[in-house]
Residue, then its C-alpha position, 0 to 999 in steps of 0.5 A: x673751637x679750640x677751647x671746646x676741644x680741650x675741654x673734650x680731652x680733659x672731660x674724657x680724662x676724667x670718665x676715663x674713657x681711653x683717649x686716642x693715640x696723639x695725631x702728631x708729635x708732641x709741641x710744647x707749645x701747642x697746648x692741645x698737642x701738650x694735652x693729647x700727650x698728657x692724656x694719653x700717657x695717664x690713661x688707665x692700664x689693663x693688668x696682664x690676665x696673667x697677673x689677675x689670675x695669680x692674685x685672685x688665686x693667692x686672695x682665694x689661697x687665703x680665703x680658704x686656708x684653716x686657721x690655726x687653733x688657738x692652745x687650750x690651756x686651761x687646766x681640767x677642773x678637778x673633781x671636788x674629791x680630787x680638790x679635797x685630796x689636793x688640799x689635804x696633802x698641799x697642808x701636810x705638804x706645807x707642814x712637812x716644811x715647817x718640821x723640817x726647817x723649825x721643827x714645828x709640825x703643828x704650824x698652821x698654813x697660810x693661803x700663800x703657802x697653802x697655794x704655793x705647795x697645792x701648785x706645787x703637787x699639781x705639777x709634780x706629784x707629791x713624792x716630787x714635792x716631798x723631795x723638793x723639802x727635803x732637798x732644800x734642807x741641805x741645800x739652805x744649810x750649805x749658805x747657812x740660809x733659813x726660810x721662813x715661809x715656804x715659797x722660801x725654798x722654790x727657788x730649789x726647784x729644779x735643783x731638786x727635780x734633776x736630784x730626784x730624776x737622779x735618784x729615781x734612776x739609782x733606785x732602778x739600777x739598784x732594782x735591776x741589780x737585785x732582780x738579775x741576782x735573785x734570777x741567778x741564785x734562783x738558776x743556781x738553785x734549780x741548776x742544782x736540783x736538777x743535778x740531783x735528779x739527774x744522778x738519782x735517775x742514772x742510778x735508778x737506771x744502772x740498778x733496773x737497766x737490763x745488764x746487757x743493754x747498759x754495758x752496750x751503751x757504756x762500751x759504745x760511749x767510752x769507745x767514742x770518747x777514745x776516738x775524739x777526745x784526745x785531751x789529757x787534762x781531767x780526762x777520767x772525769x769527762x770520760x765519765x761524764x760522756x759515759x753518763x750521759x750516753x746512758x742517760x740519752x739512751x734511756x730518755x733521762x729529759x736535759x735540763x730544758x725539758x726537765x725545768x718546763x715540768x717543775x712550772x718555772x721558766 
């Protein structure tokens, strides 16, 4: 009887059915009571519903999230007119270096330096490859080196983009500079034909104005004047200036803004 029951312990252990809590203490050397606990202890724990929920969600968490796309970064293939300009100028590109470095312009390419300058211009553009050749001019020369090929003068790259960034930068300065002088000798220009206009039209109107009405307007400014301009440094001249224009106000001669808008020029 006793070996059936244990055999009944071990048989519900290993279809792992729950087996029942011990009827009494643990007896070491009792074998049944030595099973009853050993059985007991193993059995199957049920995880806390808590504890599932939280692990289906982060497996459907994974499930669903987007993946990542993988970078594209094949270049476009150019169009067979694009790939034809691209190997015309890569050849004079590679010339270009041999006339500068050995004076031989007419040297015929090879695939290598054909590849090499094609990459090049594909990168950068032509005006930028062209810079690199002529960078490295100086560049070699200053540690006496001479390159042969011309994937001898890659190593200048960088080099030779920040100068040509530099340049560039020089070159709007320099364009800016030339642009803001234009400008003001343009103003100075219209400045100065406005001022003759301005004085032709002040004596067109002393000669047709009606004597009594001019004389008014004179007295009025030159009386104004007196009153709030007490500086005696130059003061015939603004007296005249103030009188002027009062006459010019008076008869609708346009200030320079409005005069400048009619001559179609900002």
């Amino acid at each position: 009887m006793k070996s059936l029951t244990l055999f009944s312990l071990l048989l519900m252990a290993c279809q792992g059915e729950p087996p029942a809590k011990p009827s009494k203490d643990l007896d070491a050397k009792d074998p049944r009571s030595v099973l009853e606990y050993a059985a007991f202890n193993t059995r199957p724990r049920r995880r806390p519903a808590r504890a599932t929920a939280t692990l289906l969600g982060a497996r459907q968490d994974e499930a669903t999230a987007p993946s990542i796309p993988a970078a594209d970064t094949a270049p476009a293939t150019p169009s067979p007119t694009a790939n034809e300009a691209l190997r015309t100028q890569a050849h004079a590109l590679v010339q270009h270096f041999h006339q500068r470095f050995h004076g031989m312009p007419d040297v015929i390419p090879s695939a290598r330096e054909l590849t090499q300058a094609r990459d090049l211009i594909a990168q950068y553009g032509v005006d930028q490859a062209r810079h690199l050749v002529d960078f490295s001019v100086t560049a070699a020369h200053e540690t006496d080196y001479r390159p042969q090929t011309f994937g001898g003068i890659l190593q200048y790259t960088a080099r030779a983009l920040a100068d040509y960034a530099h340049a560039q930068q020089r070159r709007d300065a320099e364009a800016r500079e030339r642009d803001a002088s234009r400008r003001a000798q343009e103003d100075e220009q219209l400045r100065r034909q406005y001022e003759d206009y301005y004085a032709t039209r002040l004596a067109e109107l002393r000669a047709t104005a009606p004597p009594e009405v001019l004389a008014a307007t004179e007295e009025a400014a030159a009386i104004h004047f007196d009153r709030d301009n007490t500086n005696p440094f130059g003061r015939e001249r603004l007296r005249r200036i103030a009188i002027d224009a009062a006459v010019a106000a008076h008869f609708q001669i346009p200030a320079f803004a409005a005069w400048q808008a009619t001559q179609g020029r900002p």
